[in-house]
N, C-alpha and C positions, 0 to 999 in steps of 0.2 A: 473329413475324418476327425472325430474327437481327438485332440493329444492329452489332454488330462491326465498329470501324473496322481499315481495312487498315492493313498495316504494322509495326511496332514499338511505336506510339504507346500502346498498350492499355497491353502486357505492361509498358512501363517506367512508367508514371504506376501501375499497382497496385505495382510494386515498391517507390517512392517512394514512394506513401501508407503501404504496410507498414512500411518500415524508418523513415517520420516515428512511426509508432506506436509500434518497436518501441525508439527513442530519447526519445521525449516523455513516455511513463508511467513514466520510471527517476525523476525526483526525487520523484515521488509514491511510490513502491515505498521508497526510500531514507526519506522521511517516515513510511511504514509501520511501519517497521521500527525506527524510533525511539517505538514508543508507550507504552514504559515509561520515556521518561527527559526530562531536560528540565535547566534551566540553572540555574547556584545563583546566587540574589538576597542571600540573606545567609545567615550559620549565627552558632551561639551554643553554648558549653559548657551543660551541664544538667544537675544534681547529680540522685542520687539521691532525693536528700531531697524535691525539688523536685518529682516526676513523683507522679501520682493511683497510689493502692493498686491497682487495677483493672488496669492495668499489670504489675504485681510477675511475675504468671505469665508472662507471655512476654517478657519481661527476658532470662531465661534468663542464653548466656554473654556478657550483652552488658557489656560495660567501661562502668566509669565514673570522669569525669564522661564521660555521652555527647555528641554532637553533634546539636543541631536545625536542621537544614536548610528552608531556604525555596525550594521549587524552582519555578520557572514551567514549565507543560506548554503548547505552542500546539497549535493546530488538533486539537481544542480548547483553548478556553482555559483554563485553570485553576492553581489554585495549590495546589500539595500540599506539608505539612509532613511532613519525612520525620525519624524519630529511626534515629540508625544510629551507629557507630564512629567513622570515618575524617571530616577535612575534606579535601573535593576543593578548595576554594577557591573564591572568588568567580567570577564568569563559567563558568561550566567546565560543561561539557553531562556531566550524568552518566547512569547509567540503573539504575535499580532492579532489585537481587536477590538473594536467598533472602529471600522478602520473610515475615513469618510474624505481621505483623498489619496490618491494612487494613480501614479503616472510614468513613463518612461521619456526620459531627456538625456542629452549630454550633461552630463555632470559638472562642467565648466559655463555652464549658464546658470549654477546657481551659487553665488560666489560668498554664502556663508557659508557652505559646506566647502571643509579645506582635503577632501580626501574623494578618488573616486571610487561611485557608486552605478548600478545597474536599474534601479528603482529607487526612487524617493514616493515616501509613503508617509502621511499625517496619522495615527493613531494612540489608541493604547497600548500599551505591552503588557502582559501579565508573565512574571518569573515561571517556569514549570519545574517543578519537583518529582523525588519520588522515582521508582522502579521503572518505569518505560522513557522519564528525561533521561537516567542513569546510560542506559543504554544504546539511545541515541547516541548522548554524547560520545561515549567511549567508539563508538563503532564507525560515526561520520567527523568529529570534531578535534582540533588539538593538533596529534600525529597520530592517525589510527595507525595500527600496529600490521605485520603478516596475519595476526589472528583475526582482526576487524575486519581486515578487508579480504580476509576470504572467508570470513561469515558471512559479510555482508554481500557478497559477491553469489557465494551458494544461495542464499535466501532470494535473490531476484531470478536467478536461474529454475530455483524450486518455485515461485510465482508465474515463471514465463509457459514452464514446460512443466511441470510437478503435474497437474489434470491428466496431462494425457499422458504423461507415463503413467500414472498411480490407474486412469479409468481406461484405457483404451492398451497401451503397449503389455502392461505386465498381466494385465488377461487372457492377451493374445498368446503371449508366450507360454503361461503358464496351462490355460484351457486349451489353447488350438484356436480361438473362435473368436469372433466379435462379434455384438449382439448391437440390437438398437439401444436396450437400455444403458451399455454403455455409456453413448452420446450425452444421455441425458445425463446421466453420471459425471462426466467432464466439464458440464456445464455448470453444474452445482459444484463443484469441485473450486469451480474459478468465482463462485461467489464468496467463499469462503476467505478472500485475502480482504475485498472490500467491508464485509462484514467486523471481521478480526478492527478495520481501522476505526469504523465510523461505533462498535461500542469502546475504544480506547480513547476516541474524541469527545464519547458522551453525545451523540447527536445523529440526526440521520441512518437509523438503526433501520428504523422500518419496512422501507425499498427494499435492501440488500436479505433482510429476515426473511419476508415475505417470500422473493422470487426464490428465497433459496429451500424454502420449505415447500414452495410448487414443484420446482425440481425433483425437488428428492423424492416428494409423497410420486408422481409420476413415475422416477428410476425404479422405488420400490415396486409399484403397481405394474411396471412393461415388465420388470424381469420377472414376479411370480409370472404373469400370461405367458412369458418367452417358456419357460421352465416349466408349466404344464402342457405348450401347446408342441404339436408334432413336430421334430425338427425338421429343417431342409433337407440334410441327407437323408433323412428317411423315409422323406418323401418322394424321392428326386429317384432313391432305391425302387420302391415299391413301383412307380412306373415304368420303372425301368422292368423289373419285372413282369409286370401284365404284358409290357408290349414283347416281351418276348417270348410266351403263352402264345 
């Protein structure tokens, strides 16, 4: 049996739950998209002379004295010692790249680095700026606050479960019914966090575009077929009827 309530009230509480999803999973998408970078704790000059032979080959053209960077990575947590060129400065969220060595050691085997680390990594850094560093910061770095961390807390909650609330639970409630194109809805739904990252990275846009405009153009297409074709109960009805003719 249909429960579709009359009126308006459906259509605008699923629009509501949509566009709450489709604003709640951006700091999480934005956190995404930061996963190669993280905040400088301290840096230190580092001669030559100073660094293990083992090193020497992938030195390559790198200058010296170089820079040892202490960077903190959250969510996860960890601490990665980065050797690279440039000092970004202290506080300063940077993000690793053209990275061309990367390794996990105990940290007390490398005994110019005077602080422990979880990853030691040879690269460049480049500083990031701008409206989504902004963000980051405040929400994963420093002391996030009660507000950060339960934005940022709701925003993985609305990545985890947000699809299938928004495509599957609030239709049920609100129509009575689950359809196939739902599913398909849910799916697209979850492409929508990867997408959000990979155009904030600038990169890897295409996969996530693609599959998610497959999706969709399918959700639309099952649901007009579901919405012209005869429903189940009605059909399930009408047998019922002959057979008791």
């Amino acid at each position: 049996m249909d429960r579709s309530r009359g009126g308006l009230f459906g259509p605008v509480l699923a629009v509501v739950v949509l566009a709450g999803f489709l604003l709640a999973v951006i700091p999480h998408s934005i956190h995404s998209s930061f996963d190669e970078a993280g905040v400088v704790l301290s840096s230190k000059e580092v001669q030559m002379i100073d660094l293990p032979r083992w090193l020497e080959p992938h030195i390559g053209d790198f200058e010296t004295p170089g820079i040892l960077l202490e960077v903190q990575h959250r969510s996860p947590s960890e601490t990665i010692a980065v050797l690279t060129n440039s000092n970004p400065g202290k506080n300063r969220l940077v993000k690793l790249d053209e990275v061309v060595l990367r390794h996990h050691a105990d940290w007390r085997t490398h005994p110019f680095v005077d602080f422990g680390f979880d990853e030691f990594v040879m690269g460049e850094t480049v500083r990031q700026k701008g409206f989504f560093a902004s963000v980051e910061i405040y929400l994963h770095y420093g002391d996030p606050g009660l507000v950060a961390r339960t934005v940022s807390f709701l925003s993985q909650m609305a990545w985890l479960v947000g699809p299938i609330l928004a495509g599957l639970y609030i239709p049920y409630v609100i129509f009575g019914q689950i359809r196939l194109w739902n599913f398909f809805a849910v799916a697209s739904l979850y492409l929508y966090s990867p997408l959000l990252t990979a155009l904030i990275k600038g990169e890897g846009i295409a996969p996530p575009f693609a599959a998610l405009v497959v999706l969709g153009l399918l959700s639309v297409h099952i649901w007009n077929y579901e919405r012209r074709a005869p429903s189940w109960d009605r059909f399930s009805r009408a047998n019922m009827k002959r057979g008791m003719l």
